[in-house]
N, C-alpha and C positions, 0 to 999 in steps of 0.2 A: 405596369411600368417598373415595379420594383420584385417581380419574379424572378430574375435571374440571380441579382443578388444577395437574396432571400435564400436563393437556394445554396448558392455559395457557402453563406455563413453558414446557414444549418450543416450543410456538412464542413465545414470545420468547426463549429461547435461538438457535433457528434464524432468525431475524430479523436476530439481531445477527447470525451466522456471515456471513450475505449480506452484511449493512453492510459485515464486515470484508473481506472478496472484493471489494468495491465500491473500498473506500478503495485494499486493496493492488493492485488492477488499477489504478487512478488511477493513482498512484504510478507502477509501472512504464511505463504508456503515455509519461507525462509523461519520465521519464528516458531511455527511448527516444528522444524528438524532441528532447532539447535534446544540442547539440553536445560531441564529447567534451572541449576546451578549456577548456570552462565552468566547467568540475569542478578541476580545479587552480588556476584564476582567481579564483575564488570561495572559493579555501582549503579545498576538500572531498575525500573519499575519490574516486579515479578513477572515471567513468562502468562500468567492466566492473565492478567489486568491487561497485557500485549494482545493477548489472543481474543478477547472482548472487544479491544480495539479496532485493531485488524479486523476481526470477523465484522462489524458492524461498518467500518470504512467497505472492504470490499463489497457489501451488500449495499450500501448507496451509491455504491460507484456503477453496480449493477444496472442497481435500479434507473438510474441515470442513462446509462448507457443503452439499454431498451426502451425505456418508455420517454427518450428523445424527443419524438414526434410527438407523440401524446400528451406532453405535460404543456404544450402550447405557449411555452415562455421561452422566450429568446438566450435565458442565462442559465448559469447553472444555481440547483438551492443550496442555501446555507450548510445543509447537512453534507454536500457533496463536496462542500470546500472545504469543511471541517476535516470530512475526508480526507483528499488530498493533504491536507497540513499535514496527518497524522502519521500519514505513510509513508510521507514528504521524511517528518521526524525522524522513524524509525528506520527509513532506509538511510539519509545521513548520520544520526548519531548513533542509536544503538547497535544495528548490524553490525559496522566495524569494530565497536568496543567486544560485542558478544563473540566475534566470529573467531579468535584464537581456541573458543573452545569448544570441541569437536567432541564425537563419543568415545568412550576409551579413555578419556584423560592422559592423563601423563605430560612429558613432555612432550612439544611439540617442535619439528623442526623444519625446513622448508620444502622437506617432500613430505610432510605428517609425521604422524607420532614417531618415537624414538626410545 
């Protein structure tokens, strides 16, 4: 009686897990390319303490997002929220602080350096 709906939610449950694996691989990629400089420049926690982050969000987001089916619980776990908060963070607050500074240094001006 309650198959079809069941199946509903699980995939949008598993829809989001992917979004979130999207978002935190962003994330990390992103923090990997910008300079470790940036991060203390910009008033932020250091690039490696980011990249700890990020690597450990993107791998529960993973893990979430494959083992879907198998982990038999209708929600997502605590770790994978964590997650999400994390990437959540660094994609609203630090990316844009970091992002004026690019390789090369210098100034910077709206088609790049100058």
């Amino acid at each position: 009686m309650f198959g079809p709906v069941n199946g509903v939610l699980d995939l949008i449950f598993w829809l989001i897990s992917i979004a979130a694996f999207i978002m935190s691989a962003w994330a990390l990629i992103h923090a990997i390319r910008i300079p470790t400089k940036a991060f203390p420049a910009a008033g932020k926690q250091t690039k490696p303490l980011w990249l700890v982050i990020l690597g450990f969000a993107t791998l529960f987001t993973f893990a979430a997002a494959v083992n879907y089916q198998n982990m038999g619980v209708g929600l997502p776990g605590i770790f994978t929220i964590a997650a999400v908060i994390a990437a959540g963070i660094y994609l609203a607050d630090v990316k844009p602080a970091v992002n004026g500074y690019r390789r090369g240094g210098g100034n910077q001006g709206p088609y790049g350096p100058w």
